[in-house]
C-alpha positions in Angstrom: -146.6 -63.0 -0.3 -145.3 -59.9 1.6 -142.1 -58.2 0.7 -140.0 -56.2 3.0 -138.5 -52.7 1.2 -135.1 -54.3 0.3 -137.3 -57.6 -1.1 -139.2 -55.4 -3.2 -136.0 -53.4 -4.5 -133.9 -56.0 -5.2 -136.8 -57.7 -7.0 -137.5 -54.6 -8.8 -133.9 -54.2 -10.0 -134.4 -57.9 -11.6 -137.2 -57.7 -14.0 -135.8 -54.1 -14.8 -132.9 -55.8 -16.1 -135.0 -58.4 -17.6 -137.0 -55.5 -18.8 -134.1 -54.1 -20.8 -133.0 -57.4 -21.7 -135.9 -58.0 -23.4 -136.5 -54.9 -25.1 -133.0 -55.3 -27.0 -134.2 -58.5 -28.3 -136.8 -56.8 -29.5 -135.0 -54.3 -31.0 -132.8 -56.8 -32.7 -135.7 -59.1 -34.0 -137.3 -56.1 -35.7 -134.4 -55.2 -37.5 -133.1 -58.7 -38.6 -136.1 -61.2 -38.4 -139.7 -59.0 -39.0 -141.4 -60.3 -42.2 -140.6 -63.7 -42.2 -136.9 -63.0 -42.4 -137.2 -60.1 -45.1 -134.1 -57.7 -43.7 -136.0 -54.3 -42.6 -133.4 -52.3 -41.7 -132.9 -48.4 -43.2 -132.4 -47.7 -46.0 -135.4 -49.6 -47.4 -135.1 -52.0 -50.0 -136.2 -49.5 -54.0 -136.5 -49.8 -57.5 -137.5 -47.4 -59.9 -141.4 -46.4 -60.4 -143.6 -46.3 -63.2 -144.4 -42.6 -62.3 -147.1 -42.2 -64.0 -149.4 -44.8 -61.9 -147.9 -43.4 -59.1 -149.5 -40.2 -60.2 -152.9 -42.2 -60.7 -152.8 -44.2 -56.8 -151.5 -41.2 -55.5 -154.7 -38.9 -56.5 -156.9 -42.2 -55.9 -155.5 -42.5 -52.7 -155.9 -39.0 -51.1 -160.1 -39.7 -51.1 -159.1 -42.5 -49.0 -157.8 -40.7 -46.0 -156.5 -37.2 -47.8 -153.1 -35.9 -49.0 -150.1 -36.9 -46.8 -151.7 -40.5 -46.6 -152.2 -40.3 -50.8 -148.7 -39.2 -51.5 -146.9 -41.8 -49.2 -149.3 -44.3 -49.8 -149.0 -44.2 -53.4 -145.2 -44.6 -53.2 -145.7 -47.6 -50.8 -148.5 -49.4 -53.0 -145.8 -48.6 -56.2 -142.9 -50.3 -54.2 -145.0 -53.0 -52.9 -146.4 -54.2 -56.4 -142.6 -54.8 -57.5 -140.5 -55.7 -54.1 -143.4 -57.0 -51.6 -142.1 -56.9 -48.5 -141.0 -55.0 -46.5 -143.4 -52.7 -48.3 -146.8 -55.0 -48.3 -147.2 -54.9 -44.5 -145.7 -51.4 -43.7 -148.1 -49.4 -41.9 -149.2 -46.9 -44.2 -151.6 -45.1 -42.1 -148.8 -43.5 -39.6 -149.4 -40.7 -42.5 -153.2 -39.7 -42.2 -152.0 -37.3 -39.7 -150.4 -35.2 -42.0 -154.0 -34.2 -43.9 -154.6 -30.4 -44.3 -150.7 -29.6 -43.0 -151.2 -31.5 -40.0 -155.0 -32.4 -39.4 -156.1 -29.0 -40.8 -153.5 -26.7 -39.0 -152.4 -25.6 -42.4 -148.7 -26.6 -42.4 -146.2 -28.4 -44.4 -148.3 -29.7 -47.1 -149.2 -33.5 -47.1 -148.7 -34.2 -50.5 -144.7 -33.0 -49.6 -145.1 -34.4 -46.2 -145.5 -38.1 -47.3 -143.9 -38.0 -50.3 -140.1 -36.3 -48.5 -141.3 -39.6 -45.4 -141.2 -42.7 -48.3 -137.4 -40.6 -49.4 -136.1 -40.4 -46.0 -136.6 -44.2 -46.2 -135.3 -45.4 -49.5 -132.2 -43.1 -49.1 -128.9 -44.9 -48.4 -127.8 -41.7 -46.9 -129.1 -38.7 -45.0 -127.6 -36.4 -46.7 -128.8 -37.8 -49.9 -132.3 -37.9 -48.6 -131.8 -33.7 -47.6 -130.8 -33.5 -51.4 -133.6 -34.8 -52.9 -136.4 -33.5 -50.0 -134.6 -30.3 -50.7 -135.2 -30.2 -54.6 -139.3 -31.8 -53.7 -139.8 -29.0 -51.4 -138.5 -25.7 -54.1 -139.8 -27.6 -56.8 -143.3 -27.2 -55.4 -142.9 -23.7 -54.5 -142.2 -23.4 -58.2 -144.6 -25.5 -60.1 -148.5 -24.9 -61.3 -150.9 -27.5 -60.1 -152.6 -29.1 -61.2 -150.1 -30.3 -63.6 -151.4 -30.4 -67.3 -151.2 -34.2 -66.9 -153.2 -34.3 -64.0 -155.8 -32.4 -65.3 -155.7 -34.3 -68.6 -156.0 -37.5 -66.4 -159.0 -35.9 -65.5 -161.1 -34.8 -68.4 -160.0 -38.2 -69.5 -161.2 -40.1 -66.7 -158.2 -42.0 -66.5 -158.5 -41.7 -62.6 -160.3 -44.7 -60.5 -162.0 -42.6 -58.5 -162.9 -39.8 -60.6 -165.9 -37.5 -59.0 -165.1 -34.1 -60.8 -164.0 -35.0 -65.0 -163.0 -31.1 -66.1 -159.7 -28.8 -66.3 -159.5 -27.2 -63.3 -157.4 -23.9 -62.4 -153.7 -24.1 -62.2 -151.9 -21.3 -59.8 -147.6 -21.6 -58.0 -148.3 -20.5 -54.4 -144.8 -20.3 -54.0 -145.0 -22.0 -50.9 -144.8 -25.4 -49.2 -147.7 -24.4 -46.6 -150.9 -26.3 -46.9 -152.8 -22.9 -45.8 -150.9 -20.4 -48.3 -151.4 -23.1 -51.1 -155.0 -23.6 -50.4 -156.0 -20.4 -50.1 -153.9 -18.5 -53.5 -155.7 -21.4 -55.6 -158.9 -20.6 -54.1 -158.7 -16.9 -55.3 -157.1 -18.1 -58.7 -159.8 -20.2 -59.1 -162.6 -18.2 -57.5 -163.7 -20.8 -55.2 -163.5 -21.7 -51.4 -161.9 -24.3 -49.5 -164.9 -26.4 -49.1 -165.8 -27.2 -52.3 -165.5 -30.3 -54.6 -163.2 -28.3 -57.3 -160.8 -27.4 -54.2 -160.7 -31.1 -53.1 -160.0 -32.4 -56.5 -157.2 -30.3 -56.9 -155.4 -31.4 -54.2 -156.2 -34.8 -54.8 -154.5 -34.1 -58.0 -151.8 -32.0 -56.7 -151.4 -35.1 -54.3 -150.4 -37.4 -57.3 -148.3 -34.8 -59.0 -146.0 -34.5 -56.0 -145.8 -38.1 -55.3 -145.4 -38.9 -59.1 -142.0 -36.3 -58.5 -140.6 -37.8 -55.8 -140.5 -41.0 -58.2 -138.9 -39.4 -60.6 -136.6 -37.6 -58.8 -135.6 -41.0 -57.0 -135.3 -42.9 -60.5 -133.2 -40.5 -61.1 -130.9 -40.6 -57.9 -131.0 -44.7 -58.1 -129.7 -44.6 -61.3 -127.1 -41.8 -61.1 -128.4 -39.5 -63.1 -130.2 -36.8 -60.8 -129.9 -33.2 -61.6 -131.4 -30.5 -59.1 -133.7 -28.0 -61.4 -134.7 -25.6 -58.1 -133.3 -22.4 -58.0 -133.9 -20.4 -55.0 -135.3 -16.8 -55.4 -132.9 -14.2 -55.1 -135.2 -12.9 -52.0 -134.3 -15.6 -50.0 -130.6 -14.6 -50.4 -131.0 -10.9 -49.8 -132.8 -11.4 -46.4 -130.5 -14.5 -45.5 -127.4 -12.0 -45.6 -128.9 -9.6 -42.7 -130.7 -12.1 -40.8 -128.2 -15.4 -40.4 -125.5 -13.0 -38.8 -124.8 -11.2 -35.6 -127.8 -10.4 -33.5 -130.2 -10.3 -35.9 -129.2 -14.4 -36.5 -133.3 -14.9 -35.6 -134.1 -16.4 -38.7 -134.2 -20.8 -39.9 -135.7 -20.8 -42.6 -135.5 -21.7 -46.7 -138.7 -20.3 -48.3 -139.2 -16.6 -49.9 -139.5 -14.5 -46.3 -141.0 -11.7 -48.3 -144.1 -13.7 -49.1 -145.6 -13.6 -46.0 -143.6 -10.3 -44.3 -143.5 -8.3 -47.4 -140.7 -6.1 -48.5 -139.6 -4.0 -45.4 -136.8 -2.0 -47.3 -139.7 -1.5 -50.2 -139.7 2.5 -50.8 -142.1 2.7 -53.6 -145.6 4.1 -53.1 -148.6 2.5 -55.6 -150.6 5.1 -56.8 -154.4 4.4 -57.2 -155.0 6.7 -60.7 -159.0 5.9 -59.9 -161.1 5.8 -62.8 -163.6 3.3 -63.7 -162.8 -0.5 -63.6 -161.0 -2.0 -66.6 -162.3 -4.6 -68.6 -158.7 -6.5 -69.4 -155.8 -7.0 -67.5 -152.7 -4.3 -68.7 -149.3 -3.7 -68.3 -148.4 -0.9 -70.3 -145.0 -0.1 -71.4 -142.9 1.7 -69.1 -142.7 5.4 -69.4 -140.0 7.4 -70.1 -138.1 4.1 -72.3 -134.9 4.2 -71.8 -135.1 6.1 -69.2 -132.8 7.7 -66.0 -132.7 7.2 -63.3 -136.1 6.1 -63.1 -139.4 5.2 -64.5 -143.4 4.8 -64.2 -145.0 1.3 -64.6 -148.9 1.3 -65.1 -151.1 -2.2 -64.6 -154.7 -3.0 -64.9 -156.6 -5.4 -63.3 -160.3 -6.5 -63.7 -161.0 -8.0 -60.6 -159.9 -8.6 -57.4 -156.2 -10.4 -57.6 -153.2 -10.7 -55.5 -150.3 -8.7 -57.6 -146.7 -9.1 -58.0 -144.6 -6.6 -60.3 -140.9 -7.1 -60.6 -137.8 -6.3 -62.3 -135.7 -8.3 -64.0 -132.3 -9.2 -65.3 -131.2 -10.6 -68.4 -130.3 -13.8 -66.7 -134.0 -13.9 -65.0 -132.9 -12.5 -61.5 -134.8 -10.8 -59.8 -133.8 -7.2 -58.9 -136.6 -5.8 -57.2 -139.7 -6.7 -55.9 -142.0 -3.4 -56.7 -145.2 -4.9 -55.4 -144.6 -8.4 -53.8 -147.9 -10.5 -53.4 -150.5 -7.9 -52.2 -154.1 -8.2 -53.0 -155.7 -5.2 -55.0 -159.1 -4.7 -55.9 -159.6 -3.8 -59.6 -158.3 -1.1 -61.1 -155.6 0.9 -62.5 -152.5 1.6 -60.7 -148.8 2.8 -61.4 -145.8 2.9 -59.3 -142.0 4.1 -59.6 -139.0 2.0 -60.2 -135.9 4.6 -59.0 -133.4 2.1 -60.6 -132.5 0.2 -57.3 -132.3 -3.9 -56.3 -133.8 -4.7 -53.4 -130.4 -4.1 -51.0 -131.4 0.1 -52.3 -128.2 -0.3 -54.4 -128.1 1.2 -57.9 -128.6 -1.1 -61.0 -125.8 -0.7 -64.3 -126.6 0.4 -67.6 -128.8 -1.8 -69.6 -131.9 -4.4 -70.6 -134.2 -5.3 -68.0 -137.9 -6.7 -67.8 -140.7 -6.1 -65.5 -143.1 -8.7 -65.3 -146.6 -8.5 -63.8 -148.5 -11.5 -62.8 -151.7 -11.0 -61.5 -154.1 -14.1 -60.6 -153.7 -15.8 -63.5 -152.4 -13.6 -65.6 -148.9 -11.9 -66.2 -147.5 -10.2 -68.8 -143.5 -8.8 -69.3 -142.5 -5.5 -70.8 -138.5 -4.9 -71.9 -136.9 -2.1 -70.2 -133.4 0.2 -71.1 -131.5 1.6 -68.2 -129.0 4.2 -69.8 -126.7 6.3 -68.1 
């Protein structure tokens, strides 16, 4: 049949309509009807975890399509044992994607990724959900893995799936990024990326996070959820130049100075040479008490990436002398002038500087008098 132009518009405009008609049935049917009449609409239908075999599936899980699929499919599995559906036929694999901070771009960790996707929806509220993605995200930053559970999971061979039965290194990165994570348990461990030990760790570090957002929603669903993150005072310090005026450039929640450094730093490392040590040191600071400053003297055996800092009484820190640099063994000193990190002079009293060092770390108490 042959259509003149206004035929063919007119015609057009009809199943258009049709079109959109249809498409909100669709729409409606998906929210009220999917499932055999199981109601699907957000916030999804929870009840509390047994965290612990969500720690299990979730480790399990990442050898099945890696650690953004593990996490969220864990969750999932855990939900759909004890409500079915909706959770039985939900689509778990939208997650693989999220393997290696985004298929191996090295971003937002998976086991964070899926774990913070499964919250956003169980939560009867957004904001609620920011809450408790909030506390997943700075509780990772913050946390060894693998956990001593995990790894005693391991040795145990309490894991299905369980190709590598030993204690494995346990490091804080201090970041949610897939690539920063990776790579500072690598050097803890003394390993690379490619091998078994590094996939079993983040197959365990997989479970650990999903096991957390269980807890952590246990918690919320039965009113009883307490936030334990506490941001570094870093984050603050930069937050107070950069959020304002026309230097308002920066978004962000993590530690800036971990990847940028400390740009106001005005301490120098000396290198006092020598041949390489056989044991990690921090000596005691030198003069004690001292003013206005003081020298602070480290060893290292081999090659680590070294933070030294000085804290308050209340476990502040006040300034970042060396903030996550890599040195090659050694001894070294440096000079704390008595300043926080805005360059302002500290009061009278007891502080501690605390070296940490690959694996190691060690604290040494301090007197400021005046």
């Amino acid at each position: 049949m042959n259509l003149t132009r206004k035929e063919f518009l007119e015609s057009g405009v009809k199943y258009g309509a049709g079109a959109v008609v249809g498409l909100g049935a669709l729409n409606l049917l998906t929210q009220s009807k999917a499932f055999g009449g199981t109601q699907t609409v957000w916030p999804y239908p929870y009840q509390a975890l047994d965290v612990e075999k969500v720690r299990k599936y979730g480790h399990d899980l990442y050898y099945v399509s890696g650690c953004s699929y593990g996490s969220f499919a864990a969750l999932v599995k855990a939900a759909s044992e004890l409500i079915g559906e909706p959770w039985t036929s939900f689509p778990i694999q939208m997650m693989i994607y999220g393997k290696g901070g985004g298929e191996g771009w090295g971003g937002l960790c998976g086991g964070i990724n899926g774990s913070a996707a499964f919250i956003g929806l169980v939560c009867p509220t957004s904001a609620r959900s920011d809450v408790l993605i909030g506390e997943l995200f700075g509780w990772y930053t913050q946390t060894k893995f693998p956990s001593d559970t995990s790894n005693d999971y391991g040795v145990n061979s309490a894991y299905t799936n369980n190709p590598d039965p030993k204690t494995l290194t346990q490091n804080m990165s201090g970041s949610i990024l897939c690539h920063v994570s990776v790579t500072e348990w690598c050097k803890a461990a003394a390993t690379v990326q490619s091998s078994a030990d590094r996939k079993e760790r983040c197959a365990r570090l997989t479970g650990d996070v999903a096991a957390y957002a269980a807890k952590i929603l246990n918690d919320e669903f039965a009113g009883t959820f307490t936030a334990t993150y506490v941001p570094p005072a870093a984050i603050a310090t930069c937050n107070s130049c950069h959020t304002i005026g026309t230097t308002n450039i920066v978004a962000s929640k993590m530690d800036c100075t971990q990847c940028h450094g400390d740009p106001h730093a005005s301490t120098a490392v000396q290198d006092l040479g020598g041949s390489a040590p056989k044991e990690y040191r921090l000596e005691q600071n030198y003069p004690n008490p001292f003013n206005p400053s003081t020298r602070l003297s480290f060893a290292i055996p081999k090659a680590a990436a070294v933070d030294l800092a000085v804290y308050d009484v209340h476990g502040q820190v006040i300034r970042n002398l060396i903030l996550h640099q890599d040195y090659a063994p050694g001894t070294y000193a440096v000079q704390w002038d008595g300043t926080n990190n805005a360059g302002g002079k500290v009061a009278s009293g007891v502080y501690f500087c605390r070296l940490q060092a690959g694996e190691f770390s060690a604290t040494k108490k301090m007197a400021m008098i005046k």
